[in-house]
Residue frames as qw, qx, qy, qz and C-alpha x, y, z in Angstrom:
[[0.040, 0.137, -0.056, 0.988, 14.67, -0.37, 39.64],
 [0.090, 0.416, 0.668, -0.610, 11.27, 0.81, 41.63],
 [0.059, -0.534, -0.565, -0.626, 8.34, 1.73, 39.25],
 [0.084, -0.162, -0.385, 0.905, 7.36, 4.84, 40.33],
 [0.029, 0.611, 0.787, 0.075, 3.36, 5.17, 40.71],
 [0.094, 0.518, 0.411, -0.745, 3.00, 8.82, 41.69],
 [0.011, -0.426, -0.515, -0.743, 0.37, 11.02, 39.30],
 [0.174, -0.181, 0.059, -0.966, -1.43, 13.87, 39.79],
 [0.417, -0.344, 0.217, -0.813, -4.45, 13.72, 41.37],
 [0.645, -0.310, 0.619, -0.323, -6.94, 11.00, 43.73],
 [0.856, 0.136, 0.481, 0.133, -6.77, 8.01, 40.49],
 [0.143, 0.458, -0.710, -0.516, -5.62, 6.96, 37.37],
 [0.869, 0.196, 0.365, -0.270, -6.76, 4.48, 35.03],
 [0.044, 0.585, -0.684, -0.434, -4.61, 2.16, 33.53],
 [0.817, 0.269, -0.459, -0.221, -4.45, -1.53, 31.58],
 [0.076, 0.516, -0.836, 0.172, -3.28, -5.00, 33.51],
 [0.861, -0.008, -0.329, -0.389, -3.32, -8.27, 33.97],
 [0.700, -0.531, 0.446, -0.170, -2.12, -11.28, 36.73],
 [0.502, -0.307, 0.801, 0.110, 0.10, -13.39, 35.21],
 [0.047, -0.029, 0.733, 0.678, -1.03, -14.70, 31.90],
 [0.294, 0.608, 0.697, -0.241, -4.77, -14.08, 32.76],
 [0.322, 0.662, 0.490, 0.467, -6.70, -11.66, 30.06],
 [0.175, 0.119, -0.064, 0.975, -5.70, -7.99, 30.49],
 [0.115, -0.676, -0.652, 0.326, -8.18, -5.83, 32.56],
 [0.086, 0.671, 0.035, 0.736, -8.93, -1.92, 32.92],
 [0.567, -0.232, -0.684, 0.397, -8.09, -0.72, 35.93],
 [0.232, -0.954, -0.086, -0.171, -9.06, 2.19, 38.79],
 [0.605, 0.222, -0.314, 0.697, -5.47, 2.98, 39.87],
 [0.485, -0.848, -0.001, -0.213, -5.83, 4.77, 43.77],
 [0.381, -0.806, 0.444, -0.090, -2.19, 4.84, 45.17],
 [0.027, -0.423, 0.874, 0.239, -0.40, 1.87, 44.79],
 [0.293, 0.045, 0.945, 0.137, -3.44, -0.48, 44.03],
 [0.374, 0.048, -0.502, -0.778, -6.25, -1.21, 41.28],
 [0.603, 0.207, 0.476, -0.606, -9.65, -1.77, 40.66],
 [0.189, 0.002, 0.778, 0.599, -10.77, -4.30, 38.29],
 [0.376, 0.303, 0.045, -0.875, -13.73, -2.40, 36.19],
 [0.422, 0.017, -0.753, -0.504, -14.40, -5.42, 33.98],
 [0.256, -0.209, -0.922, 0.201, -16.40, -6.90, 37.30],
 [0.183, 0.391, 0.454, -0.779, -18.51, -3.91, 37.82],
 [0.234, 0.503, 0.727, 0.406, -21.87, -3.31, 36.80],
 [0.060, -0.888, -0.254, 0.378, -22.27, 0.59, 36.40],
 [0.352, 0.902, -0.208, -0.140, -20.75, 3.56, 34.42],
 [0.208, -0.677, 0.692, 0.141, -17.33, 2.38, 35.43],
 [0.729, -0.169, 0.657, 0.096, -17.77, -1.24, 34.21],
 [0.603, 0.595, -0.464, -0.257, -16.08, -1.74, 30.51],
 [0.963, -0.080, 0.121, 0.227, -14.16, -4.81, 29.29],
 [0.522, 0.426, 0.034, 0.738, -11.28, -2.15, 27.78],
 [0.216, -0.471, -0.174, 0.837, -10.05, 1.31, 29.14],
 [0.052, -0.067, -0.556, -0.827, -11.46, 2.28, 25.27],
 [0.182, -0.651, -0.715, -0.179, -15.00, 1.58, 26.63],
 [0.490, -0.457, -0.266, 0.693, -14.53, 3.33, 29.38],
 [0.112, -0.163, 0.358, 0.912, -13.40, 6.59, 26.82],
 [0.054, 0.316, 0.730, 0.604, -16.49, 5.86, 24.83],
 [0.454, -0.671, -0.585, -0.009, -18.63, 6.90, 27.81],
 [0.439, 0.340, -0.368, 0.746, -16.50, 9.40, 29.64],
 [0.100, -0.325, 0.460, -0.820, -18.39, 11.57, 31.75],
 [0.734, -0.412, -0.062, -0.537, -20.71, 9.50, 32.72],
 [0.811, -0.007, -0.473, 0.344, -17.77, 6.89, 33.61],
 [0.395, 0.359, -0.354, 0.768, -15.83, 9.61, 35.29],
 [0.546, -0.472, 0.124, -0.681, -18.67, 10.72, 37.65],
 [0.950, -0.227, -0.019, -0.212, -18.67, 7.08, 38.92],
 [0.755, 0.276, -0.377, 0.459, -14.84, 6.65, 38.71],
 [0.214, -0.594, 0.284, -0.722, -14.73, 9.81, 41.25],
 [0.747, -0.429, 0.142, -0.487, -17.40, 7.91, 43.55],
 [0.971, -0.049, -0.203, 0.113, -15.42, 4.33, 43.53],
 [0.478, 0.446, -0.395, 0.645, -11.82, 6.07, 44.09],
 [0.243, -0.416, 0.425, -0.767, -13.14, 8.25, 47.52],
 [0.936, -0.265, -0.061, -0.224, -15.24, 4.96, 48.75],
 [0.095, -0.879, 0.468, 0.010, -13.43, 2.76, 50.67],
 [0.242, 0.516, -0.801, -0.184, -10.52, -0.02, 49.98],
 [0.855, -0.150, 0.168, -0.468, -11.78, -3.22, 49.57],
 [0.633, -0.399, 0.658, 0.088, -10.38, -6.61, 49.35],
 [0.812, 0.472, 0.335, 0.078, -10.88, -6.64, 45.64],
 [0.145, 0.925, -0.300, -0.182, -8.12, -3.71, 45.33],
 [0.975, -0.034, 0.025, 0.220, -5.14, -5.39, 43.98],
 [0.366, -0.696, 0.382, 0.485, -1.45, -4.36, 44.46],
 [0.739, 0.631, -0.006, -0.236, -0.03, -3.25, 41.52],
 [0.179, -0.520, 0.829, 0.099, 3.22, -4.88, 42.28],
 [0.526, 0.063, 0.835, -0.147, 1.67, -7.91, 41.65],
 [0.576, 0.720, 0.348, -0.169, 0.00, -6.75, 37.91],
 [0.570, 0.307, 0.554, 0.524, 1.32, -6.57, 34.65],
 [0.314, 0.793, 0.338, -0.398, 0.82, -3.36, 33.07],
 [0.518, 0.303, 0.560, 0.572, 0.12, -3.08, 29.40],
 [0.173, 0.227, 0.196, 0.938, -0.53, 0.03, 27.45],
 [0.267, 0.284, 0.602, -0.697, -3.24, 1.79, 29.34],
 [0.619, 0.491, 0.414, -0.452, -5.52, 1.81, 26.28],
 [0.526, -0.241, 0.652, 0.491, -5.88, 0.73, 22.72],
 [0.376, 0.591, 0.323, -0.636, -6.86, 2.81, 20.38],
 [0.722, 0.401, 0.564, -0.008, -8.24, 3.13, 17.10],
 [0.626, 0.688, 0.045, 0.363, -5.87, 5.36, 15.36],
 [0.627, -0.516, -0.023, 0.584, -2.30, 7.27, 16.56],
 [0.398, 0.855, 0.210, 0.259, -1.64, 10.41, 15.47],
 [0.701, -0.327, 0.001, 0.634, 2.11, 11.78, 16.00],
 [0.071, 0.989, 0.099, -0.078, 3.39, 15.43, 15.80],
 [0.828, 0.312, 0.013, 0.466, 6.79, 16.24, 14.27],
 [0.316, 0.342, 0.081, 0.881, 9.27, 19.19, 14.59],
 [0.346, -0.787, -0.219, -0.462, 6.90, 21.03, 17.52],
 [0.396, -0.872, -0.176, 0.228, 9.35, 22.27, 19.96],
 [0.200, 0.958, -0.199, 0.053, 11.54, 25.41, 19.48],
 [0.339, -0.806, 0.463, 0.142, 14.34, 24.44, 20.89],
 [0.678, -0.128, 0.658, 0.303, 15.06, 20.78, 19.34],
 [0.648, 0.666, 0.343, 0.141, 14.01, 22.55, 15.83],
 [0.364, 0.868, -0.331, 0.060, 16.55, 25.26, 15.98],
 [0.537, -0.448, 0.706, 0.111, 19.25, 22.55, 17.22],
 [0.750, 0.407, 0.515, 0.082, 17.97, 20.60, 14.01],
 [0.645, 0.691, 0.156, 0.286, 18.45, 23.07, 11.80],
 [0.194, -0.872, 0.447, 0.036, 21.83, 24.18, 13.30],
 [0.766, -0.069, 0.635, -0.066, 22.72, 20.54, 13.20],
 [0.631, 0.381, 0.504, 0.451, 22.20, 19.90, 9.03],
 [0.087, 0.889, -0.224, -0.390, 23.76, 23.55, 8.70],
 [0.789, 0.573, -0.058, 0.214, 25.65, 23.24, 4.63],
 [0.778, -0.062, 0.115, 0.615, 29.32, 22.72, 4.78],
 [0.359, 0.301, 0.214, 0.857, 29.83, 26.05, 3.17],
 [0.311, -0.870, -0.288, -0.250, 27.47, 27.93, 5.65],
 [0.390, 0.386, -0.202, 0.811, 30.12, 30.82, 6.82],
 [0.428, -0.718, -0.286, -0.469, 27.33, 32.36, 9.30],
 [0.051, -0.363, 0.759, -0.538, 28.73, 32.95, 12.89],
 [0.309, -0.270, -0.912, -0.001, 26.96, 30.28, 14.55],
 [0.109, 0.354, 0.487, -0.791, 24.94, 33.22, 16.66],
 [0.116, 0.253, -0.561, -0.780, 23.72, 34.45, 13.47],
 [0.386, -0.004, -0.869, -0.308, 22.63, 31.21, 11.88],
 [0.223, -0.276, -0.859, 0.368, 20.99, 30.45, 15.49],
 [0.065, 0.481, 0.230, -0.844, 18.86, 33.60, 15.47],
 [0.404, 0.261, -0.457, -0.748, 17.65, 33.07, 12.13],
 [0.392, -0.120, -0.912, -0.025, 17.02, 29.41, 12.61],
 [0.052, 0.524, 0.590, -0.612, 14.80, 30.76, 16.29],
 [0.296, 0.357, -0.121, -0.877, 12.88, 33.81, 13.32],
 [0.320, -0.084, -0.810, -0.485, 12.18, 30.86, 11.15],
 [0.286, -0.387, -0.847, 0.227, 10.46, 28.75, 14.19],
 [0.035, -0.317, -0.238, 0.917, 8.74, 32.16, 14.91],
 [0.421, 0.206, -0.364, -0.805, 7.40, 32.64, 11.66],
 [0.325, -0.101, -0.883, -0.323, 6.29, 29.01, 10.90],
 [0.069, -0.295, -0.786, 0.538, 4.30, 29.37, 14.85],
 [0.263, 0.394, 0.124, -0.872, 2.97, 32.65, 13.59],
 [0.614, 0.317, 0.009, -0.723, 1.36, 31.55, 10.40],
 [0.323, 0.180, -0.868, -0.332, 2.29, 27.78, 9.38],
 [0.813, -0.342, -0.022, -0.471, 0.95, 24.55, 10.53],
 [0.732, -0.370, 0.502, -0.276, 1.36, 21.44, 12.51],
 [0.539, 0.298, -0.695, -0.371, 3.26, 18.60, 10.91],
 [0.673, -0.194, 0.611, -0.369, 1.45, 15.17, 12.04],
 [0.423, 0.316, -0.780, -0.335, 1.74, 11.94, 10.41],
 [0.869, -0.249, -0.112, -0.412, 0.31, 8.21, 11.53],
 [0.164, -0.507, 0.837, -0.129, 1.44, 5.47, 13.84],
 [0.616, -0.016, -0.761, -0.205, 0.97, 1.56, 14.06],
 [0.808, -0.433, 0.113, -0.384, -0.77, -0.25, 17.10],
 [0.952, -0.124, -0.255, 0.111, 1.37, -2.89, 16.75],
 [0.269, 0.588, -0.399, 0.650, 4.50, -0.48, 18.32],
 [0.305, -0.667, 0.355, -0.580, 3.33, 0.39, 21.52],
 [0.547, -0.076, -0.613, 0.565, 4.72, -1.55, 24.79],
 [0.320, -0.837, -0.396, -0.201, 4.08, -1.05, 27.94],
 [0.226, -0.962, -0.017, -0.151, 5.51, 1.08, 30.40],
 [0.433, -0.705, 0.561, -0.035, 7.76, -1.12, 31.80],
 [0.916, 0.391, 0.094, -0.002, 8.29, -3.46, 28.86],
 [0.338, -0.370, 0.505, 0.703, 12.23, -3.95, 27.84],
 [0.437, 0.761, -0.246, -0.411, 13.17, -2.17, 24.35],
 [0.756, 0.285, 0.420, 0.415, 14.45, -4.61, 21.47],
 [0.178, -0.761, 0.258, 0.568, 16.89, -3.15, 19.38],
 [0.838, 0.545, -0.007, -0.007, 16.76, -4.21, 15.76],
 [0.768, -0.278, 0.286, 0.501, 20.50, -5.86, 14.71],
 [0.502, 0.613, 0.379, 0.478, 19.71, -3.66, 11.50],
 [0.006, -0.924, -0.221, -0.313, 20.14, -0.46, 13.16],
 [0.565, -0.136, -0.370, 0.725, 22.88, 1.71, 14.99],
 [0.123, 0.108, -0.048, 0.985, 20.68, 4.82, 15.44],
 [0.320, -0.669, -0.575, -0.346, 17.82, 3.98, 17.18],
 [0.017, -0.174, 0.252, -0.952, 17.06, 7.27, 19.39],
 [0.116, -0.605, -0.660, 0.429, 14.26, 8.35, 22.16],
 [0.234, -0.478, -0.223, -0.817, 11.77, 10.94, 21.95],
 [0.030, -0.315, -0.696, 0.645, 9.71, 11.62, 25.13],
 [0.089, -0.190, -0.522, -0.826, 6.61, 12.73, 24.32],
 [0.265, 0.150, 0.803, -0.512, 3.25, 13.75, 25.86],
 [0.046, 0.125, 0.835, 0.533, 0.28, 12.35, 24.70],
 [0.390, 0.105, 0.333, -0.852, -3.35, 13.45, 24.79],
 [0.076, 0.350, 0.930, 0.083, -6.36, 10.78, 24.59],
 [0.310, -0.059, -0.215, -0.924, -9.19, 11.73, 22.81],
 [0.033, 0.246, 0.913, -0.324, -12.25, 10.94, 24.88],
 [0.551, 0.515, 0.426, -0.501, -15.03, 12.84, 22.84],
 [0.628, 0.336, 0.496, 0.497, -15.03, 12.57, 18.97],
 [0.122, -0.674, 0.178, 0.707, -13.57, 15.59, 16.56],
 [0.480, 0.431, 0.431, 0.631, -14.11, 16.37, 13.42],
 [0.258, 0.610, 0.408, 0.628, -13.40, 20.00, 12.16],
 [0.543, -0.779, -0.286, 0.127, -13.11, 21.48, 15.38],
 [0.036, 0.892, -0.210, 0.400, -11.94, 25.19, 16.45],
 [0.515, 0.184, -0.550, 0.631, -8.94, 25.48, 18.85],
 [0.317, -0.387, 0.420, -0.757, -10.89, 27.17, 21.29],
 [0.904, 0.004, -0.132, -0.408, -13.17, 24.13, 21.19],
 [0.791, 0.308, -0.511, -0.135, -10.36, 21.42, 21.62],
 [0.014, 0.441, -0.727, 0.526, -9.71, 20.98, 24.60],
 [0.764, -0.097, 0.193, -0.608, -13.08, 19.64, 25.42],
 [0.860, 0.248, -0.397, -0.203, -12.15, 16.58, 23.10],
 [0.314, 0.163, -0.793, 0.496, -8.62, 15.43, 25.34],
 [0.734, -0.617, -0.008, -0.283, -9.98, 13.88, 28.89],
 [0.725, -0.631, 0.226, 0.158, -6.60, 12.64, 29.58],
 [0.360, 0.805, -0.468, -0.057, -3.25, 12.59, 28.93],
 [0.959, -0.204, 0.151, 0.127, -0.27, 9.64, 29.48],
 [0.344, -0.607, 0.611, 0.374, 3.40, 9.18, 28.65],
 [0.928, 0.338, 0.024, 0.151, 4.98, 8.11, 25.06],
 [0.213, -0.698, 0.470, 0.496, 8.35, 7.54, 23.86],
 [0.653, 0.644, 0.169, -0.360, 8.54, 7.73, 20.40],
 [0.590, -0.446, 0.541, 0.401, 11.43, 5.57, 19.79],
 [0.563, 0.791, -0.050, -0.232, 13.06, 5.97, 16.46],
 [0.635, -0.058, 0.521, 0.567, 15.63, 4.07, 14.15],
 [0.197, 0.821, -0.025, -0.536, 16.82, 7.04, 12.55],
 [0.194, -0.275, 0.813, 0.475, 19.13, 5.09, 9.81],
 [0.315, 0.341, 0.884, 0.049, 15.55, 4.02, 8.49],
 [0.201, 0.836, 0.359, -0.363, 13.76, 7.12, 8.23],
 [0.486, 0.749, -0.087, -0.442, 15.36, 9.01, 5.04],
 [0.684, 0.290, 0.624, 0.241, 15.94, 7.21, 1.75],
 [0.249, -0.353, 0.595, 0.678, 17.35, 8.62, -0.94],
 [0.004, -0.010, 0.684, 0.730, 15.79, 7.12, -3.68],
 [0.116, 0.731, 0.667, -0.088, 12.39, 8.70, -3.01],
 [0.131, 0.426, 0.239, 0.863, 13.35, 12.51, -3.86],
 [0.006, -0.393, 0.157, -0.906, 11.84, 15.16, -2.73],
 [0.697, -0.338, -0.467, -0.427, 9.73, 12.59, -0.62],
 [0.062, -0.757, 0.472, -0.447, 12.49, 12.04, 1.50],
 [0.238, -0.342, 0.781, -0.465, 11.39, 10.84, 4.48],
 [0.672, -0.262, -0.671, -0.172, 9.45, 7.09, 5.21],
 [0.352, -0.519, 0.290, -0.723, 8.11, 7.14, 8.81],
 [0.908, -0.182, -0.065, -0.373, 7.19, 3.79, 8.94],
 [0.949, 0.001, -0.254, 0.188, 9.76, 1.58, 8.92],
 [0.103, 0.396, -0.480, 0.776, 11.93, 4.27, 11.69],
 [0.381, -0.351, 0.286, -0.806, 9.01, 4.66, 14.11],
 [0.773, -0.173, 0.046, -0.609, 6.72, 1.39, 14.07],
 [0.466, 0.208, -0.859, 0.043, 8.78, -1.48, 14.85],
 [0.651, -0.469, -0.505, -0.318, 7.42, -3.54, 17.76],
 [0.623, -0.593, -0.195, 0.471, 7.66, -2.07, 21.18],
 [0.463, 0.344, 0.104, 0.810, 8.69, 1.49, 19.71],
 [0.046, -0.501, -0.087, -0.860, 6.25, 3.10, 21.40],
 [0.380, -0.325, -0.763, 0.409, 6.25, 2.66, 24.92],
 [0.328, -0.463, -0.015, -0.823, 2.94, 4.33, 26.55],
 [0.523, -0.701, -0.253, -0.413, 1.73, 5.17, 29.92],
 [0.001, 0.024, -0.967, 0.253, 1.52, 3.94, 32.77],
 [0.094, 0.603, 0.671, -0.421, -1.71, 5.59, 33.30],
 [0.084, -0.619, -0.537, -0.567, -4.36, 7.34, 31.84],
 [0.240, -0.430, -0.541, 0.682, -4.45, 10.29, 34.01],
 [0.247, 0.829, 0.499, -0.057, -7.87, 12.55, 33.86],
 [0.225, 0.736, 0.225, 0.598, -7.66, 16.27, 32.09],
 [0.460, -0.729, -0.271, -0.429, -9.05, 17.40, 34.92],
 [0.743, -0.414, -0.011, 0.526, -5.76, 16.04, 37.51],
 [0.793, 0.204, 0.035, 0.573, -3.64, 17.87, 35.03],
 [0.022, 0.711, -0.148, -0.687, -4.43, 22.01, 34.34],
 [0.461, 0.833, -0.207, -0.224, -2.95, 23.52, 31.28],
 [0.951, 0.196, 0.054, 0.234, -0.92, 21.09, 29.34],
 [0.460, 0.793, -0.255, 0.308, 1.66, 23.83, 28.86],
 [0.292, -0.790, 0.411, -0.350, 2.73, 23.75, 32.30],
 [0.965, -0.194, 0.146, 0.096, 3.71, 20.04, 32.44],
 [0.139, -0.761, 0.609, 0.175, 7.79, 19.18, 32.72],
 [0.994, -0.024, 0.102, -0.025, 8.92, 16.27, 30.98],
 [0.019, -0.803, 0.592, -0.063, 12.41, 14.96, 31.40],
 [0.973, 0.189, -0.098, 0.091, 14.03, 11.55, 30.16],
 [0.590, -0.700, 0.382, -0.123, 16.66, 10.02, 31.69],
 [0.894, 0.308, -0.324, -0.020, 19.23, 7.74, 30.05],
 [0.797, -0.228, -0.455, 0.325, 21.09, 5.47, 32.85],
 [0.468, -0.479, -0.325, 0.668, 20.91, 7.86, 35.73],
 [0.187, -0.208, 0.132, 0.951, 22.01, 11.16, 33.48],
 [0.357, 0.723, 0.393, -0.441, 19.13, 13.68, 32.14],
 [0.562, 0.024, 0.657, 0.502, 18.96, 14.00, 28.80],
 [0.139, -0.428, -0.402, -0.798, 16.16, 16.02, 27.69],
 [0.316, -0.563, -0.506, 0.572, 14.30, 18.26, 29.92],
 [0.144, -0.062, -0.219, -0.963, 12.20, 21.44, 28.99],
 [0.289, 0.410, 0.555, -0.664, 8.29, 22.10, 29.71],
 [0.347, 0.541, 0.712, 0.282, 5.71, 21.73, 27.46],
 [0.146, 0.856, 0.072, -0.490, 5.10, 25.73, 27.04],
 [0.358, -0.578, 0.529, 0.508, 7.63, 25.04, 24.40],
 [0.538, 0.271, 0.792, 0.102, 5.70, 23.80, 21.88],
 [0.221, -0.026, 0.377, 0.899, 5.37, 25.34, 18.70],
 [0.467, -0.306, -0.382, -0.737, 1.96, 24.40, 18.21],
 [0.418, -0.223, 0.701, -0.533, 0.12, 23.74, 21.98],
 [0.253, 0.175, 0.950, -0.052, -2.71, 21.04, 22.13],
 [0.338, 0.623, 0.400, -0.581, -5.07, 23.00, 21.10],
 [0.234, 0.626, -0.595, -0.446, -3.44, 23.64, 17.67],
 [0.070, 0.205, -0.942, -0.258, -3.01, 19.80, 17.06],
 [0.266, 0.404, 0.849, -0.213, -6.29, 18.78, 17.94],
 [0.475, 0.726, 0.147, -0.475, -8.33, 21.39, 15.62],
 [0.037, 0.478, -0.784, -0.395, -5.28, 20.29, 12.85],
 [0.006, -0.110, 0.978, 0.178, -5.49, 17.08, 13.02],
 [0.410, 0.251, 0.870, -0.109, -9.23, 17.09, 13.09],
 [0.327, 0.468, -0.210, -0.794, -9.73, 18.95, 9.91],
 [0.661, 0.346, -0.473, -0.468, -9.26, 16.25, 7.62],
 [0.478, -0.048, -0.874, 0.064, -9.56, 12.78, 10.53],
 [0.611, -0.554, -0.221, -0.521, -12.11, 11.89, 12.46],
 [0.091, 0.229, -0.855, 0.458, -10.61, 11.61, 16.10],
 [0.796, -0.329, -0.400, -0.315, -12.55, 9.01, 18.07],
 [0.555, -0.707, 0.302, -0.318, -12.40, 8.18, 21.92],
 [0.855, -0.410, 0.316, -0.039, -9.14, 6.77, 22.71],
 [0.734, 0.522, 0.060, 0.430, -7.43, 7.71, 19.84],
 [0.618, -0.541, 0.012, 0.571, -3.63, 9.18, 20.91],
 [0.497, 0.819, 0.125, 0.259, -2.10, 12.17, 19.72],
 [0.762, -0.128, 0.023, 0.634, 1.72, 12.65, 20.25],
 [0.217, 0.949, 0.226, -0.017, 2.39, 16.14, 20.36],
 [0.488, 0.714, -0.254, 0.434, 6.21, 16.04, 19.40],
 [0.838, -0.178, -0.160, 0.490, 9.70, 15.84, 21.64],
 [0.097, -0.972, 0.200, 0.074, 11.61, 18.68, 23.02],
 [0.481, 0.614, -0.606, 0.155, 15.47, 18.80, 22.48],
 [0.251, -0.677, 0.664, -0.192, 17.95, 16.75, 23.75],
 [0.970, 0.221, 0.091, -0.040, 16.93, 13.28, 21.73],
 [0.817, -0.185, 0.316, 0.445, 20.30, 11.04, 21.10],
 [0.604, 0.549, 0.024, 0.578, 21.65, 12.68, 17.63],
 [0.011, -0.943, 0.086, -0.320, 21.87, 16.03, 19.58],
 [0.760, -0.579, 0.291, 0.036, 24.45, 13.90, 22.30],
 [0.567, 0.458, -0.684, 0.012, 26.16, 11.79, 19.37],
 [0.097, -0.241, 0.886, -0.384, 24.89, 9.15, 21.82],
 [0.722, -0.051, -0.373, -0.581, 22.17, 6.50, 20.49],
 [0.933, -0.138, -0.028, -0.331, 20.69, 3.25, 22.26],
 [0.354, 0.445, -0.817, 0.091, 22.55, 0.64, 23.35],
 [0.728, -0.161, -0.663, -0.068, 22.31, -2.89, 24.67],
 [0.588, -0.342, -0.568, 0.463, 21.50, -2.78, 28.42],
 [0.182, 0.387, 0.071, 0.901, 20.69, 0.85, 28.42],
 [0.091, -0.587, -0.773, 0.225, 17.65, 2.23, 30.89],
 [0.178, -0.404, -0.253, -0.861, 15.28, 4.90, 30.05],
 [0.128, -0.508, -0.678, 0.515, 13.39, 6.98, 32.76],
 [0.112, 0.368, 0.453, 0.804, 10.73, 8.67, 31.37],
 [0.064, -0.533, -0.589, 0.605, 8.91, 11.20, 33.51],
 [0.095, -0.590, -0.223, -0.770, 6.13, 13.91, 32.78],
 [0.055, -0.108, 0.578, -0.807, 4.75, 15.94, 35.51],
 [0.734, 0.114, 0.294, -0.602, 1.28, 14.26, 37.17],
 [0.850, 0.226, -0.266, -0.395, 1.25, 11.29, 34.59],
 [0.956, -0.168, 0.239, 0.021, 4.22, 8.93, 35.98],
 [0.019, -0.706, 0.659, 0.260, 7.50, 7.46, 34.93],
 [0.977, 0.185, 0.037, -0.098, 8.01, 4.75, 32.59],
 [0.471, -0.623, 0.607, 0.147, 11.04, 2.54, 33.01],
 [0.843, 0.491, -0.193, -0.103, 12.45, 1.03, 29.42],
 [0.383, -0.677, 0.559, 0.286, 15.33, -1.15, 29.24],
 [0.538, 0.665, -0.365, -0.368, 17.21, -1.90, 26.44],
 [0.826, -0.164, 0.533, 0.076, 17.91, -5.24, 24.74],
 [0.248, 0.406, -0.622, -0.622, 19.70, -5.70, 21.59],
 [0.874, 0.240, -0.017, -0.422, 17.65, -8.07, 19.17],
 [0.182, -0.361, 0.912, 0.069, 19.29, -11.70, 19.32],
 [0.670, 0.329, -0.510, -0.427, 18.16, -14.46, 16.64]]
């Protein structure tokens, strides 16, 4: 299948590497890259995380190297590896933050002895998600570095699991540090955004014999290669208003989930002033801001060997996953 390069505006900046050489940061201009580890100037880092540490004074020089012209150092990115576009120093993942897949959810684990006409029940379940927008909060929890995969990485399937499910998910890189920051204020922190899917073995995630603890996040969410991100690190500044992005996930050929980021319970703004009440976000740290409906349980159709996942957002790319089952 064709790996589809387009993103909003004139670059992108991703992670890759030639064959088994050391993994680069790249300028991404149409279909080929710049390596940045060979420059000396704003733009030159050995990581896309340097790069973050420095932003606008990179970005003012990323501008000037993208509108110069192609040179014979540009490499085709047919020819390049590409690994997660950056690696960062902490993942932060949003739960239960769009309307629609929450009242499906809680239609979904509706009690055996719930009599409600299913309008009803669905109208109350849409008042709840109303209320919780109007005066709750954000539910966010942590991820593992060792998950993420790139873009175009195949998916292992654990042999342990028959319910491992997609999440699409966009992500926003933090590219100034946050602590304790207002929502009017938080946008300033995100300089770009990228693609996750927040794959999930759901058979892992609740557990009985914790009680009213319930759920365990780790050992559902952070196997290796669960969290395929990017391709690209595409600026704020390509994107607009996060709300207006579309994202829509594909499982072999058919559309699966599809809905617009306006949908969010809580927007970016919300998660970033959240989450930096009580953690200190730092440049290049990722913040998952939660899956719209249409994730496998809602199909009664989970993963499978040889499966292919097209994950698109609008402006940021498509990442192409295929599934493997795990073989010993």
């Amino acid at each position: 299948m064709t790996r589809n390069v387009a993103f909003a505006g004139p670059f992108a900046l991703g992670t890759f590497s030639l064959a088994e050489a050391a993994p680069f940061p790249g300028l991404v201009v149409g279909d080929r890259a710049l390596d940045l580890s060979t420059l000396r100037s704003p733009a030159g880092a050995r990581t896309t995380r340097e790069l973050l540490e420095n932003w606008d004074e990179a970005l003012t020089e990323l501008r000037r190297l993208a509108d110069a012209p192609r040179r014979e150092d540009w490499l085709p990115l047919e020819e390049l590896r590409v690994h997660p576009p950056v690696e960062p120093h902490q993942i932060l993942q949003a739960g239960a933050n769009y309307r629609k897949h929450v009242i499906e959810l809680t239609l979904a684990h509706r009690l055996a002895d719930d009599d409600r006409p299913e309008e009803v029940a669905r109208a109350e379940a849409a008042a709840g998600v109303d209320r919780r927008a109007a005066e709750g909060e954000p539910y966010v929890f942590t991820g593992l570095h060792s998950s993420l995969a790139g873009a175009y990485d195949d998916l292992r399937l654990p042999d342990w699991s028959e319910q491992v499910d997609w999440e699409l998910e966009l992500c926003a890189v933090i590219t100034k540090p946050a602590y304790r920051v207002r929502r009017e204020e938080a946008l300033a922190h995100v300089g770009a955004y990228t693609i996750a899917n927040d794959v999930t073995a759901r058979d892992a995630v609740f557990r009985d014999d914790l009680g009213r603890i319930g759920a365990d996040w780790r050992p559902g969410k952070n196997l290796p290669g669960f969290t395929p991100l990017g391709p690209f690190l595409v600026p704020a500044e390509h994107i607009g208003a996060p709300e207006g992005l579309r994202l829509t996930l594909k499982l072999n050929g058919e559309v699966k989930q599809d809905d617009w980021a306006k949908d969010m319970i809580f927007d970016v703004t919300a998660l970033v002033s959240y989450a930096s009440q009580t953690t200190q976000l730092l440049p290049g740290d990722l913040l998952l801001t939660g899956s719209p409906a249409g994730n496998g349980i809602h199909w009664g159709r989970l993963l499978r060997d040889g499966d292919v996942m097209e994950s698109t957002i609008t402006g940021l790319g498509t990442q192409i996953t295929r599934c493997a089952a795990e073989r010993h």
